[in-house]
C-alpha positions in Angstrom: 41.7 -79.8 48.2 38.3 -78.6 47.4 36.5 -80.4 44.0 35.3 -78.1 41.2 33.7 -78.7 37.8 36.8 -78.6 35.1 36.1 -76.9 32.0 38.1 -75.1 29.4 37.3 -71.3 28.3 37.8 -70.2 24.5 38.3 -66.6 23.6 36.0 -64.4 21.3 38.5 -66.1 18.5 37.5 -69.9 19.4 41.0 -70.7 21.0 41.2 -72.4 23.8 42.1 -70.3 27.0 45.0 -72.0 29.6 44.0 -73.3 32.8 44.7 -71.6 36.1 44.4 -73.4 39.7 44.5 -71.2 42.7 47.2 -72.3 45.8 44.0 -74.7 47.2 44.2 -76.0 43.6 40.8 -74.9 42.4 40.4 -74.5 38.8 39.8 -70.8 37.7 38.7 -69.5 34.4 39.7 -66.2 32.8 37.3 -64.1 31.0 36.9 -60.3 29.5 40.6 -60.0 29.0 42.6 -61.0 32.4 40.0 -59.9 34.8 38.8 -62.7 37.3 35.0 -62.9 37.1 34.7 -66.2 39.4 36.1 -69.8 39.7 34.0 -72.7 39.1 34.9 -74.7 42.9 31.5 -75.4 44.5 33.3 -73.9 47.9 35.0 -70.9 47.1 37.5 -69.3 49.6 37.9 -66.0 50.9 40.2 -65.2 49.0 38.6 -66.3 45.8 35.2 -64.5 47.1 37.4 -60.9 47.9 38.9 -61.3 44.2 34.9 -61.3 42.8 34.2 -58.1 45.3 37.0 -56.3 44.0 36.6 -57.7 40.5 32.7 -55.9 40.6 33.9 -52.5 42.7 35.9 -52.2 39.4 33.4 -52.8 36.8 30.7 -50.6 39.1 33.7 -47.4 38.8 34.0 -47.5 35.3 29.6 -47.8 35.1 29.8 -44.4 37.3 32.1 -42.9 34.6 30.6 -43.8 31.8 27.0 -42.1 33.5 28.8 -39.3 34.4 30.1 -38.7 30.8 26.7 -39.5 29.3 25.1 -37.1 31.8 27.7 -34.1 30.7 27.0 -34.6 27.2 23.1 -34.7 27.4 22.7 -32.0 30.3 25.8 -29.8 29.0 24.0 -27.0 32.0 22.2 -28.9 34.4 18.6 -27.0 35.5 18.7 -25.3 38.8 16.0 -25.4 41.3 15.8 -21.5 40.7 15.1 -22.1 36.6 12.8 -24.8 37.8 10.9 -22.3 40.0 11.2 -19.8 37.0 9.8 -22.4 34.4 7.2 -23.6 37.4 5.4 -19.1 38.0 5.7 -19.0 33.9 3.5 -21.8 33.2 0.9 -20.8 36.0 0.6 -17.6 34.9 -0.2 -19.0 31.5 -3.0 -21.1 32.7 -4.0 -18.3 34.8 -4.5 -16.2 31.4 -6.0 -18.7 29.6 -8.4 -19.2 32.4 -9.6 -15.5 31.9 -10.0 -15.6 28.2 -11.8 -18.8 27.8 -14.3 -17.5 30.1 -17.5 -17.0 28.3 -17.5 -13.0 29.5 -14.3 -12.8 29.6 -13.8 -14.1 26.0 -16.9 -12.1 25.1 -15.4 -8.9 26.4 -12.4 -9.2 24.2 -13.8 -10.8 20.9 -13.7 -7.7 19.0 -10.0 -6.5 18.3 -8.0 -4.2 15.8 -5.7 -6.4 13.8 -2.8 -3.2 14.7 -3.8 -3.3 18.4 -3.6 -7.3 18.2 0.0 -6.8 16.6 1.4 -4.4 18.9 0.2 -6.4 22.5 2.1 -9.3 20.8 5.1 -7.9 19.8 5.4 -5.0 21.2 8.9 -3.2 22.2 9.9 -5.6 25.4 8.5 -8.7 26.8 4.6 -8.6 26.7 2.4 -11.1 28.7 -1.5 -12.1 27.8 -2.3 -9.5 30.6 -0.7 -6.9 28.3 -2.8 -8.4 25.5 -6.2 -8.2 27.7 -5.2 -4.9 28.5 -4.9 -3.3 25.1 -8.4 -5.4 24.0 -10.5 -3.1 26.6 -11.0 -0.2 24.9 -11.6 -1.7 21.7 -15.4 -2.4 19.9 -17.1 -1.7 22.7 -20.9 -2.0 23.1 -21.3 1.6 23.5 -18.9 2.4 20.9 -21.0 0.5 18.6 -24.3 1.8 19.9 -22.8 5.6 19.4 -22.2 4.6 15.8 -25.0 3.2 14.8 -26.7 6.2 16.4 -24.7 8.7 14.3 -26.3 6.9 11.4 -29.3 5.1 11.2 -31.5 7.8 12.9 -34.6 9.3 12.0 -33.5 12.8 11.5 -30.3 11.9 10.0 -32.1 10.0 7.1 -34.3 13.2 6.6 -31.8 15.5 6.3 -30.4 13.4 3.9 -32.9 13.1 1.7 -34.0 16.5 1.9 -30.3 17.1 0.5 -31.0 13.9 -2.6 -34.4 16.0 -3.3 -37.0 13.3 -4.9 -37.6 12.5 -8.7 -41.0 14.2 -8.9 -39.4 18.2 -7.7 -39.1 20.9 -10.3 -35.5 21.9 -12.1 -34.1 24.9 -10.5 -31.5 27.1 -13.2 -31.2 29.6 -10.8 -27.5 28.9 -9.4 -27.6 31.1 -6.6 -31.1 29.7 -5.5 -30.8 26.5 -3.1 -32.6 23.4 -4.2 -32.0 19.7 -3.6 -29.5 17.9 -5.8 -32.1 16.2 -8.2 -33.6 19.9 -8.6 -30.1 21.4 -9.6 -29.1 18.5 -12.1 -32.8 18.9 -13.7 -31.4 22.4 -14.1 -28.5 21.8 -15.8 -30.2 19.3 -18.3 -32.7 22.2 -19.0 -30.4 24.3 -19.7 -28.5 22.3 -22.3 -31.4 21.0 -24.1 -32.6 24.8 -24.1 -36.7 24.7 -25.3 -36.5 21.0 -26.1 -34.7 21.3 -29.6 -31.3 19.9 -28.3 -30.1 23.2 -29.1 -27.7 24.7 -26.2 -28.8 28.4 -25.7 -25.5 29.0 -24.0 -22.6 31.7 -26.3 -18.8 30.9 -25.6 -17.1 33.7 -23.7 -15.0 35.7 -26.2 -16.7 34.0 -29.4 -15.8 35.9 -32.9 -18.7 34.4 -34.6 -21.4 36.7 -33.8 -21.9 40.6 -34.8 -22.3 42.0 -31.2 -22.0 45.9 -32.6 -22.4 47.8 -35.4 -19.8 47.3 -38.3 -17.6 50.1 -39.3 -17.2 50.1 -43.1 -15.5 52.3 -45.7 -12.6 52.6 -48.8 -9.3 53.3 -48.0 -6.8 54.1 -50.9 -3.3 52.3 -50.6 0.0 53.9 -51.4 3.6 52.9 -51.9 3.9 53.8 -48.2 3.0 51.4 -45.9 0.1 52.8 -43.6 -2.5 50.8 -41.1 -5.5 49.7 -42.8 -8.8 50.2 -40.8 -12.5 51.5 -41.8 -13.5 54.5 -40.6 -10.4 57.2 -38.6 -9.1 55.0 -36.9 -9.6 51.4 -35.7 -12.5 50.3 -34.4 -12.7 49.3 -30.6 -12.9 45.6 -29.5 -13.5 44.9 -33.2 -13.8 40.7 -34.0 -12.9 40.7 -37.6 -11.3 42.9 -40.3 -12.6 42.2 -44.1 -11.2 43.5 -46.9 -11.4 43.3 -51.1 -9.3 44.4 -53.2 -10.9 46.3 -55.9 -8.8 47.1 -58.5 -8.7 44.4 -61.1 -4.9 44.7 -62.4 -3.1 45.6 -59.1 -2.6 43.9 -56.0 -1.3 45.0 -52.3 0.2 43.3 -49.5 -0.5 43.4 -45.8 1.0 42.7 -42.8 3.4 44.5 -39.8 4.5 47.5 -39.9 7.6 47.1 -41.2 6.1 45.4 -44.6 7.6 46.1 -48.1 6.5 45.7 -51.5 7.7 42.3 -51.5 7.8 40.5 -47.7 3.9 41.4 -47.0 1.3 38.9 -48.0 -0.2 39.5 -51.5 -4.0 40.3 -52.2 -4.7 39.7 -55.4 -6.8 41.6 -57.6 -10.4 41.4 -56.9 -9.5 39.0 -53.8 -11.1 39.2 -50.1 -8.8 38.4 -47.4 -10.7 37.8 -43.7 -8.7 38.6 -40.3 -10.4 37.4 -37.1 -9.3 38.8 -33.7 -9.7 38.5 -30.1 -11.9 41.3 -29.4 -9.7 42.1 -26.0 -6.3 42.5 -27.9 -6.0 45.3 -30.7 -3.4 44.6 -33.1 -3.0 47.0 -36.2 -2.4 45.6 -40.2 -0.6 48.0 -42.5 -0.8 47.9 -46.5 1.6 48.7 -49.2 0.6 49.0 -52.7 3.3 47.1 -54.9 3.0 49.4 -57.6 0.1 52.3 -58.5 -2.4 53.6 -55.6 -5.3 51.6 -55.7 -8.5 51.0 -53.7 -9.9 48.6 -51.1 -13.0 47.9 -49.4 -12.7 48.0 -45.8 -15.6 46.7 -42.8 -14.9 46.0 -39.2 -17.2 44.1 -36.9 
């Protein structure tokens, strides 16, 4: 019989594990439930070595499952060499991009961009690349855009003819609205015009204005019945005429005027002695009949 060290084993509760002696009487200890992991003889057997092979083929199985599970839960689709060479043309034609706009000229030539044209190369309506981007910077602020424009405006004869259209301070007014003259010219116009000869006084009359005799008046007495008849100066009423005056002269009667259909008591009352004033637009000729409420009597008449 073989000699070996004796020792007892506890548990992972501190009690003391049995003994167990193989058939050549070497002491073996049990451990991690009632799997052998070895013996303690200082010249082990075959079979005692075959028992610690077998005892490890186990332990290296369940290792291999538990990668395998760890493996399926943090690779759930494991990346094929064909995503890898996807992944691998992707990134080089990134770097391939970048290589061209970080260029000095080529960074140059694509400096200036429209914030819409910007938008659209990145979003666009399907997948867009930075060659797409470069592509829709081209025709953008180019030099010789910029060169045309500042041509169209900063030229020699371009800031004449603009200020021959401005005029200068020092130029005459022109009233004359169908003559041509600079703007400064036509705005001193219009200033002379409504200071007139320097009194502040417009010299300008309001189309259609009432205010102001333009023909001679037509004047005369009419005597007013009972029956209600139109009320003008002369034999008939005068043409385009601006105001109708009247007076009452009797001094104890009175008359009323108004439409034609007026009575002795629905037209409006002039009083004895009174003066009544009718203005009218000049282009509209509308008739006023008087009716005496009691006695004929007679009234002064003028039209302007």
């Amino acid at each position: 019989m073989s000699t070996g060290v004796r020792f007892v084993g506890k548990d992972p509760d501190g009690i003391a594990k049995a003994v167990s002696v193989n058939d050549d009487g070497v002491l073996l200890v049990e451990l991690l439930g009632s799997l052998l992991v070895g013996e303690v003889a200082e010249n082990p057997t075959a079979n005692t070595i075959l028992g610690r092979m077998k005892s490890l083929e186990s332990k290296i199985d369940t290792l291999d499952e538990v990668i395998d599970s760890i493996l399926a839960k943090i690779i759930a689709s494991p990346a094929t060499e064909a995503k890898q060479d996807t992944l691998i043309s992707h990134v080089d034609g990134v770097e391939a991009a970048l290589a061209t706009l970080l260029t000095k000229a080529g960074f140059d030539a694509k400096a200036d961009i429209s914030l819409t044209a910007l938008r659209d190369a990145l979003r666009g309506t399907g997948s867009k690349t930075l060659t797409d981007l470069a592509n829709a910077l081209v025709p953008l602020a180019t030099a010789a855009k910029q060169d045309t424009l500042a041509g169209l405006v900063s030229t020699a004869a371009n800031q004449t003819a603009l200020q021959n259209l401005i005029g200068s301070l020092a130029a005459a007014a022109v009233t004359d609205p169908t003559a041509s003259a600079a703007l400064i010219q036509l705005l001193k116009g219009l200033l002379k015009q409504l200071q007139g000869a320097g009194t502040g006084a417009a010299p300008v009359q309001l189309t259609g204005s009432i205010e102001t005799v333009v023909d001679n008046p037509a004047t005369g007495i009419k005597t007013i019945t009972t029956t209600a008849a139109e009320l003008f100066a002369g034999a008939y009423a005068k043409t385009n005429r601006r105001k109708l005056i009247i007076k009452n002269e009797d001094q104890s009667l009175r008359f009323r005027i108004g439409k034609a259909d007026i009575t002795q008591q629905n037209g409006f009352p002039v009083e004895p002695g009174a003066v009544v004033i009718i203005p009218f637009d000049p282009a509209v000729m509308v008739p006023i009949y008087a009716i005496s409420e009691g006695a004929s009597l007679q009234a002064s008449v003028m039209e302007v």
